[in-house]
C-alpha positions in Angstrom: 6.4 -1.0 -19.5 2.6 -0.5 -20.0 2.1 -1.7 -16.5 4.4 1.2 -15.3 2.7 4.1 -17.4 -0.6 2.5 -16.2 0.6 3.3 -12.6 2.2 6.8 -13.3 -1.1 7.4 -14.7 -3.3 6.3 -11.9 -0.8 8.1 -9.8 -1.2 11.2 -11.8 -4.6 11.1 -10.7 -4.4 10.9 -7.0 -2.2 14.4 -7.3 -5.1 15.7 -9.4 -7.6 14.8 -7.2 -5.9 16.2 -3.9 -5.6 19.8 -6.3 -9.7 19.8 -6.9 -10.2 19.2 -3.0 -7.8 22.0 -3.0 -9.7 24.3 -5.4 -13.3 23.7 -3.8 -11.5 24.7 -0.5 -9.3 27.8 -1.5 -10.1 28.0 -5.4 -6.9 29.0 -7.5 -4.4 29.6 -4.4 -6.2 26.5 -2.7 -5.4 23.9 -5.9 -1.8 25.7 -5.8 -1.4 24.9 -2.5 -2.7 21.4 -2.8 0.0 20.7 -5.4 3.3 22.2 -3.4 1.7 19.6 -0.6 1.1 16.9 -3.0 4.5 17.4 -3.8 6.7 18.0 -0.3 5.0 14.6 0.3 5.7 13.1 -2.5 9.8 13.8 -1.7 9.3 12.6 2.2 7.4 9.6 1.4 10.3 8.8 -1.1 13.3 9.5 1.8 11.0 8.4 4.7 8.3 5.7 4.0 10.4 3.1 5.6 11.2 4.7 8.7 7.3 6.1 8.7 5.2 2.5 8.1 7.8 0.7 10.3 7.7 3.0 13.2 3.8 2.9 12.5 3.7 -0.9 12.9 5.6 -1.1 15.8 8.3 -3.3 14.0 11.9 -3.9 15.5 14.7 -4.8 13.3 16.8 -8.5 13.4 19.9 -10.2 12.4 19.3 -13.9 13.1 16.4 -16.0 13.4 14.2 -18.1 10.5 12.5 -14.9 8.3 16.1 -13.3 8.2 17.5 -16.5 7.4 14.4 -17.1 4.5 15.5 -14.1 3.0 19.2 -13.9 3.1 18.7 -17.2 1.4 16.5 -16.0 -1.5 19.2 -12.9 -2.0 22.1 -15.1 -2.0 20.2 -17.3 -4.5 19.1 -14.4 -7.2 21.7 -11.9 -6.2 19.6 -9.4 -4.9 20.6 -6.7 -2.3 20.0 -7.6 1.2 17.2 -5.9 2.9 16.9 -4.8 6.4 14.7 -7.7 8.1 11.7 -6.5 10.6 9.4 -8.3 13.1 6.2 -6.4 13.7 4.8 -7.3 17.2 1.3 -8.7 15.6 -0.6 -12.0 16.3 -2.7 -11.9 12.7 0.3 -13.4 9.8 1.0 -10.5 6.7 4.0 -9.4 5.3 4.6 -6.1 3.9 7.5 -4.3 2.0 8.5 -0.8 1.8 11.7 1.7 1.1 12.6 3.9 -1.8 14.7 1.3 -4.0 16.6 -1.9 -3.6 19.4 -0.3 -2.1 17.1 1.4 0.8 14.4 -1.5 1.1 12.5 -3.2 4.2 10.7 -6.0 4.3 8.3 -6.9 7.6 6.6 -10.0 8.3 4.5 -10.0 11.5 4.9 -12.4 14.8 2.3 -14.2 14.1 3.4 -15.4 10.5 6.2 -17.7 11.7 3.3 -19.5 13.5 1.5 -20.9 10.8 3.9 -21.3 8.1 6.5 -23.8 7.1 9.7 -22.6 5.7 8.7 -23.0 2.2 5.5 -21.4 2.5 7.5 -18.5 4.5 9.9 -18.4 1.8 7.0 -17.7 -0.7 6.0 -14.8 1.0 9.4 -13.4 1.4 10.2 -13.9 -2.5 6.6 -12.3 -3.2 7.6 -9.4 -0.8 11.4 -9.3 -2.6 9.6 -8.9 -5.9 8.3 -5.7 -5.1 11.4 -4.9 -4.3 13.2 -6.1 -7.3 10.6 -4.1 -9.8 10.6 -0.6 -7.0 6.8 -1.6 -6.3 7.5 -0.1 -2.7 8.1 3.6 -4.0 5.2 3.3 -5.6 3.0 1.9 -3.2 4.5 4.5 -0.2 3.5 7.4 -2.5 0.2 5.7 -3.3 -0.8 5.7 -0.1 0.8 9.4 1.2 -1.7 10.7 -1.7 -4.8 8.5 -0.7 -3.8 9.4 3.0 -3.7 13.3 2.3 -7.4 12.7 0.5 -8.5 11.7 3.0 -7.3 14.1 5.3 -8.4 17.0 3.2 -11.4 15.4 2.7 -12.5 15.8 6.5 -11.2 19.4 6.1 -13.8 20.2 3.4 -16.3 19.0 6.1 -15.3 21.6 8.7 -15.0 24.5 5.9 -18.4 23.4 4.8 -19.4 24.2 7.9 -17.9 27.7 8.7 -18.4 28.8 5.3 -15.4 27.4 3.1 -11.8 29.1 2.7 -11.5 30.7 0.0 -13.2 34.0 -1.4 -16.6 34.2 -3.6 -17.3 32.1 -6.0 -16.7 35.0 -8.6 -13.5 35.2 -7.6 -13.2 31.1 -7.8 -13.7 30.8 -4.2 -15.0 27.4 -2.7 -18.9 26.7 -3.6 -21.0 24.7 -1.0 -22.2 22.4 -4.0 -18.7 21.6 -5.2 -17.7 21.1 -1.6 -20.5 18.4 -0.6 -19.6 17.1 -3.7 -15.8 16.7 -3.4 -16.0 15.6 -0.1 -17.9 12.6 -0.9 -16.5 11.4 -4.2 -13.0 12.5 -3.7 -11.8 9.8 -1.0 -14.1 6.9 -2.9 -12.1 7.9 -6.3 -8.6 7.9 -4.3 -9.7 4.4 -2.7 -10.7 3.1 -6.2 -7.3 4.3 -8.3 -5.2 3.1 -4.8 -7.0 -0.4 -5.9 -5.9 -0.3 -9.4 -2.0 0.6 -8.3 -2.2 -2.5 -6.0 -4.2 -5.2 -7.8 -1.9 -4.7 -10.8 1.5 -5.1 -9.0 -0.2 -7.7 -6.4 -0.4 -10.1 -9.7 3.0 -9.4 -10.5 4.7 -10.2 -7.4 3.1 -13.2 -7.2 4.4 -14.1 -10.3 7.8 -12.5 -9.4 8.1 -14.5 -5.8 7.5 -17.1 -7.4 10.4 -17.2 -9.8 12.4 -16.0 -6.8 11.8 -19.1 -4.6 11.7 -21.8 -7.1 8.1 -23.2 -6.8 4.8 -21.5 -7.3 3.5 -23.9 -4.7 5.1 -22.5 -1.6 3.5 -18.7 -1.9 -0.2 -20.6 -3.1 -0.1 -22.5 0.0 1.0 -19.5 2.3 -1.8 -17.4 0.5 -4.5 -19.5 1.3 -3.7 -19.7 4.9 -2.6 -16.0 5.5 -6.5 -15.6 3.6 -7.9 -17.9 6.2 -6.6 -16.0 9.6 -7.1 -12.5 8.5 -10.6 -13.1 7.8 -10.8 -14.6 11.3 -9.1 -12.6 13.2 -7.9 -9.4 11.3 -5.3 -7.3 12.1 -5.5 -4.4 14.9 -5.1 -0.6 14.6 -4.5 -0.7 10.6 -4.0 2.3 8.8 -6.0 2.4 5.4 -3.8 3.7 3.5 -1.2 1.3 4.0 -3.2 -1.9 4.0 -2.5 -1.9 0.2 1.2 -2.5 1.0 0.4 -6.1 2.9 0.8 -9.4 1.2 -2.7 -10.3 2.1 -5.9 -7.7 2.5 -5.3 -6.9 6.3 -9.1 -5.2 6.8 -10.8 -8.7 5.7 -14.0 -8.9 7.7 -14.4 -5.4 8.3 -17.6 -4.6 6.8 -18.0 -2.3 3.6 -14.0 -2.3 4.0 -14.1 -5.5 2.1 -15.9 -3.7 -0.9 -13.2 -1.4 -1.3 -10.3 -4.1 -1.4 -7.1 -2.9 -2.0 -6.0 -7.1 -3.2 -7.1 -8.9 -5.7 -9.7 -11.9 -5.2 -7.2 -14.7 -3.6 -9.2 -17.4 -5.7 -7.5 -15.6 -8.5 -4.0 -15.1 -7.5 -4.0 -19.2 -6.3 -4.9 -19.8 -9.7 -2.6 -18.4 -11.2 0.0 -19.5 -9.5 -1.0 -23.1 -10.0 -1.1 -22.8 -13.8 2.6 -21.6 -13.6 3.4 -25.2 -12.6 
């Protein structure tokens, strides 16, 4: 329960923060605005996030094979719904999951995945990734990263206004201000990257602790975490979009510079741990 206000909260905060980009860019109407927008996105990233991240990703959906066999298996065994089962065409192993509920859920794993995994370690994953979907972490995260995305977005926008002299009216009348503006546009997307951190870290913890339940033996998702760890740092993923790297089992943007800084995961050191002590 506290884990859940904790994340309305932090959530709370992304819609805030898209409003002041909004004010320093339009003032009252501009905040106004920000909010309707903050909102219509809201609504589409809760009917279409799974249509939007798969689509994104490339991913085609199957009936057969060993990952829709893995998870078929772990639904049969705790009575879950049955997701529909995607392949994304990637070399670099993750797994992600997304949808608005149970009923409406997708889980992904790439190509590359079934490559380096056994069957118990892919099992782990899947359980980890049918966790989120158990506890309706994938709403969450899909509107977690529509607000960090539209930030962002209106971020860059606050660079162009700076430049031809802001949107709104006069400051008297509560217009954008060239201070506020410089200002927002540099610590608006680092305090949306820092809250989208705190929604993920948090419900990364507990689906490892969920998947674990899920497939029987907290062994099977340490050993797959360790080696998904190993080959995303050496070869990391292609053509990722920020805002959704929260959403992957493991931190697809390892190796990428400051991007490491500003991981959405926590340290894998940690989660291993804790799975081991659950034996």
């Amino acid at each position: 329960m506290l884990n859940n206000v904790k994340t309305v909260g932090l959530m709370a905060l992304l819609t805030i923060l898209l409003m002041v980009i909004g004010g320093a860019l339009g003032g009252t109407g501009g905040a106004i605005f920000a909010l309707i927008i903050a909102g219509v996105m809201n609504i589409g990233s809760y009917w279409f996030s799974d249509k939007v991240v798969i689509r994104m990703y490339k991913g085609h959906e199957v009936s057969s094979g060993p990952l829709y066999e893995v998870v078929q298996e772990l639904c049969k065994r705790n009575q879950l719904v049955m997701p529909k089962v995607f392949v994304v065409p990637e070399s670099t192993p993750n797994a992600f999951a997304t949808g608005r509920n149970p009923q409406h859920a997708v889980v992904a794993a790439t190509e590359g995945i079934m490559n380096i995994l056994s069957r118990e370690e892919l099992m782990g994953v899947m359980a980890h990734e049918m966790s989120h979907v158990k506890h309706r972490d994938i709403l969450i995260g899909s509107i977690t990263a529509t607000l960090a995305g539209a930030i962002s977005y209106t971020a860059q926008m606050a660079q162009w206004a700076m430049l031809f002299g802001g949107f709104g009216g006069d400051d008297e009348e509560g217009g954008s201000n060239i201070f506020v503006m410089i200002i927002t546009m540099i610590c608006a997307p680092i305090a949306a990257m820092l809250v989208q951190m705190a929604v993920s870290r948090s419900r990364e913890f507990a689906a490892d602790r969920g998947g674990a339940e899920l497939c029987g033996n907290p062994h099977y998702l340490a050993s797959a975490l360790r080696k998904l760890e190993a080959a995303n740092r050496q070869s990391p993923m292609r053509n990722v979009n920020d805002a959704t790297a929260h959403m992957f089992i493991v931190n697809p943007l390892s190796g990428k510079g400051l991007q490491s800084l500003f991981s959405t995961h926590p340290p894998m050191d940690e989660r291993v741990r804790r799975l081991e002590a659950m034996v």
